[in-house]
N, C-alpha and C positions, 0 to 999 in steps of 0.2 A: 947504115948511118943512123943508130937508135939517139932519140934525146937526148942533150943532157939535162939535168935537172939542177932545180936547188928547191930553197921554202917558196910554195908558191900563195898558200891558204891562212894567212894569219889574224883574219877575225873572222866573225861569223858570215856577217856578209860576202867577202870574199869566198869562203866556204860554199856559202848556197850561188853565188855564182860560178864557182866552179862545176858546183857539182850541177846544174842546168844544165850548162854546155857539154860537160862532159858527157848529156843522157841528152842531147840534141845537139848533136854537129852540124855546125851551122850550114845552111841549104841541102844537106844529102838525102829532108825527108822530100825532094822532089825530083829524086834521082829511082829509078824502079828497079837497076841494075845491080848484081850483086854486092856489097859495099867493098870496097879495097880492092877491086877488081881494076885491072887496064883500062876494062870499058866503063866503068865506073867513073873513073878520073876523065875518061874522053867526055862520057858523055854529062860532066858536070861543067865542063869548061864549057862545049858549046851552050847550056842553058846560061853561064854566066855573064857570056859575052852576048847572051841576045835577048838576058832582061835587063843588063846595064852595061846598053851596045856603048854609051856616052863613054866610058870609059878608054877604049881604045882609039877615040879622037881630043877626050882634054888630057889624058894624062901621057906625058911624052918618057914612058918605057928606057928608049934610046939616052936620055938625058943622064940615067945612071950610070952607063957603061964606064967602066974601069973607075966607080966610085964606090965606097964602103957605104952599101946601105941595110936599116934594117927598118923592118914589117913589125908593129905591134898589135898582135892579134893576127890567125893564120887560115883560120877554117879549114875548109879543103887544100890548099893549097892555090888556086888559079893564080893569084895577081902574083905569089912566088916564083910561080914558072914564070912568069909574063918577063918579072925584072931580074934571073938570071938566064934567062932566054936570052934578053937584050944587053947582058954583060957586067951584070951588077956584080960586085962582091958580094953578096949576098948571106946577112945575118936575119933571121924569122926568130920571135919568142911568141910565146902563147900561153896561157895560163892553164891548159889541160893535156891533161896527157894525150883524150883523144884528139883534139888539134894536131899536136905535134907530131905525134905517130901518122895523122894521115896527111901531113904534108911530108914528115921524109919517105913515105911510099910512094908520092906522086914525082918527088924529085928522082927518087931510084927506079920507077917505070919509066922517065925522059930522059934518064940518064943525066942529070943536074947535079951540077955542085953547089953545096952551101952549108953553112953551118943553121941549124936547125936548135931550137932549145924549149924547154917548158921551165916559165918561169914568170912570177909575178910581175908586171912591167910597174905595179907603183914603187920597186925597188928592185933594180935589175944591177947584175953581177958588172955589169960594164964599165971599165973606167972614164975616165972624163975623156971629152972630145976624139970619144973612137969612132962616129960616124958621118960620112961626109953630108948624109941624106936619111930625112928619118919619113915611114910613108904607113899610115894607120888607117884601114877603109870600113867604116861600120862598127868598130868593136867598142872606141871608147865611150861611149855615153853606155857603155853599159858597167864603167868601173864606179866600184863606192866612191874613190876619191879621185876625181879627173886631176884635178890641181896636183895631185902628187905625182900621176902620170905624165903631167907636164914640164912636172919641176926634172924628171926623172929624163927624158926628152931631151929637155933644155942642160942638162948637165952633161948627157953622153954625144951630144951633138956637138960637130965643132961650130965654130965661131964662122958665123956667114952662111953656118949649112939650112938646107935646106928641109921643113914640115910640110907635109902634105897630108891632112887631117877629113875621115868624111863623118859627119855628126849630122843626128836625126833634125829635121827641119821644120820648126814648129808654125812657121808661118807658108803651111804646104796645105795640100787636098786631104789628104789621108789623114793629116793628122783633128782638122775643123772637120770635117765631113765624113771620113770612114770611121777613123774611131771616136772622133768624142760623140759624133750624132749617130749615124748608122750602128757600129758596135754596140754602143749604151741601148739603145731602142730596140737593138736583135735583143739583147740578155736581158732586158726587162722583160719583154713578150715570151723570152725563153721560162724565165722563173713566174711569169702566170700562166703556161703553159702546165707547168711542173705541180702547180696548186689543184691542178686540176688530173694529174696522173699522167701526165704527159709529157713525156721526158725525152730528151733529145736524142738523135742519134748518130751524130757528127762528134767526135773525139774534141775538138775545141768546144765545141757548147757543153759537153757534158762537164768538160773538165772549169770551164766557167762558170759553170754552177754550182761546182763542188766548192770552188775557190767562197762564190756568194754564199752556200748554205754556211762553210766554214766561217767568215768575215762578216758577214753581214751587208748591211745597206752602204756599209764606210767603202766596201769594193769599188763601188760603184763611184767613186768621190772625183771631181773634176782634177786633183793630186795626186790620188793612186790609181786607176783605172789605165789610163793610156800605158802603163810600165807593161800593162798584161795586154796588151795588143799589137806589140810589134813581133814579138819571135816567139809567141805564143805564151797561154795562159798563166805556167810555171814560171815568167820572166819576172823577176822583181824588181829587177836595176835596168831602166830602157831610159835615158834622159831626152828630153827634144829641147830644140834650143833654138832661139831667133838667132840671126845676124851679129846682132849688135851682142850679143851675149860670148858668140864664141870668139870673135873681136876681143871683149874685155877679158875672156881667159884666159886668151892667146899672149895678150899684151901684160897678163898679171904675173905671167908663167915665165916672161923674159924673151920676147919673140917678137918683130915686129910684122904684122898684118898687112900682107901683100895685095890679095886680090879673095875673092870667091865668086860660089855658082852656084845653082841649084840645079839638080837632074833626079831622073828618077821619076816617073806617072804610072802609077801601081796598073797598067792594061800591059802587062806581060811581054813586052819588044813587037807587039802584034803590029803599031802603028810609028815604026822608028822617027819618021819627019813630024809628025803630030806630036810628039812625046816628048821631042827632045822641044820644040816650040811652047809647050804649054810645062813643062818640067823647069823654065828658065824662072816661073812666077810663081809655080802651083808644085814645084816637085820635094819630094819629101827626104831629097840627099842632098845635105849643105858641105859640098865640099872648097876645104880652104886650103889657100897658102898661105906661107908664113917662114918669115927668116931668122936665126940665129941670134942673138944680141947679146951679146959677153960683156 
């Protein structure tokens, strides 16, 4: 079941996002097992489901069954088995070849049906109102232009159908406290470290500083810094976003704003009832719903 393809790269930025992901597939560097392997695949789902257990009790799986749905953005595969495990029709697009490659290996190791593709989602081959259910977890705040991906969403979606959208959370922990204060305070002690002959020896600090000696003081700017601290250093396109903001792009995009949540407490599924309690105020995944509006 190889991708199919179309133009996926048509500016720059898109470019250097592609080519990120395409050299960082998203979670496998916390996977030890060969890559592409059966165990591989097994053993990335259990990590997925038990650093974002909240998943398999707010989103209802079952809801797709015998409905056309598709996934924008695919990583490994997990939440694709998840919704044609549970009966989806199931459509995946991804903007990298390795995405899509290592989601139709994970649907042909579970023996899954679906159509799989690699393809730009701010202009996707879809015609109007081909799906009944559209479901995107982590990947859009990382597109140049969300509002295209939305318009792009709201056109292939039918009327009444259903968005389920998760976007980074800018009134969370992680994002006040681990990276704009913690982060900032490691890389500065890191590059007076460095003044002094003293040079890191962790792969992200090294590459943070590569990033500082390249750029300069601007790295470090309350605007551009956080972009490089959610999926590592090379990240350039990470957006975080209040409440109220993914509300007004929802609602600008042609969609009416249902409900949201926040989940998500960067302490790894070690404390599931603490996490999901203190992730409802403090978590750094703002996942929303949102309806169709033709």
């Amino acid at each position: 079941m190889p991708p199919m393809s179309q133009s996926t790269t048509t500016t720059p930025q898109l470019e250097q996002v592609s080519a990120f992901w395409n050299a960082n597939l998203c979670g496998s560097h916390f996977i030890d097992t060969e890559i592409y392997t059966e165990k591989f695949f097994e053993d990335y789902r259990e990590l997925r489901y038990r650093k974002t257990h909240h998943l398999l009790s707010v989103i209802d799986w079952e809801e797709a069954r015998g409905k056309k749905l598709l996934e924008v953005g695919l990583g490994v595969g997990a939440d694709a088995t998840m919704w044609a495990r549970h009966g989806a029709i199931y459509t995946g697009i991804d903007l990298t070849e390795e995405a899509s490659f290592a989601t139709n290996k994970h649907f042909d190791y579970l023996g899954l049906q679906g159509t799989i593709e690699q393809g730009n989602a701010e202009s996707m081959r879809f015609e109007d109102n081909s799906f009944d259910m559209v479901y995107s977890h982590g990947v859009l705040h990382h597109s140049p232009s969300i509002e295209k991906t939305f318009a792009e969403i709201h056109r292939t979606l039918k009327p009444g159908g259903k968005f389920i959208v998760m976007l980074y959370a800018k009134g969370s922990f992680n994002y006040w406290v681990r990276i704009q204060l913690w982060f900032r305070l490691k890389l500065i002690f890191t590059i007076l470290k460095s003044k002094f002959g003293i040079e890191p020896k962790a792969k992200l600090w090294k590459e943070h500083l590569a990033n500082f000696k390249s750029i300069g003081w601007s790295y470090l700017s309350w605007k551009n810094f956080p972009h490089r601290c959610t999926d590592g250093a090379g990240c350039e396109i990470a957006n975080i976003y209040y409440k109220s903001e993914v509300k007004e792009l929802l609602e600008k995009g042609g969609f009416k704003f249902k409900r949201s949540m926040k989940a998500h407490f960067p302490i790894g599924g070690k404390f599931p009832k603490f996490e999901r309690l203190i992730s409802k105020y403090l978590g750094f995944h703002l996942i929303a719903w949102a309806e169709n509006v033709k």
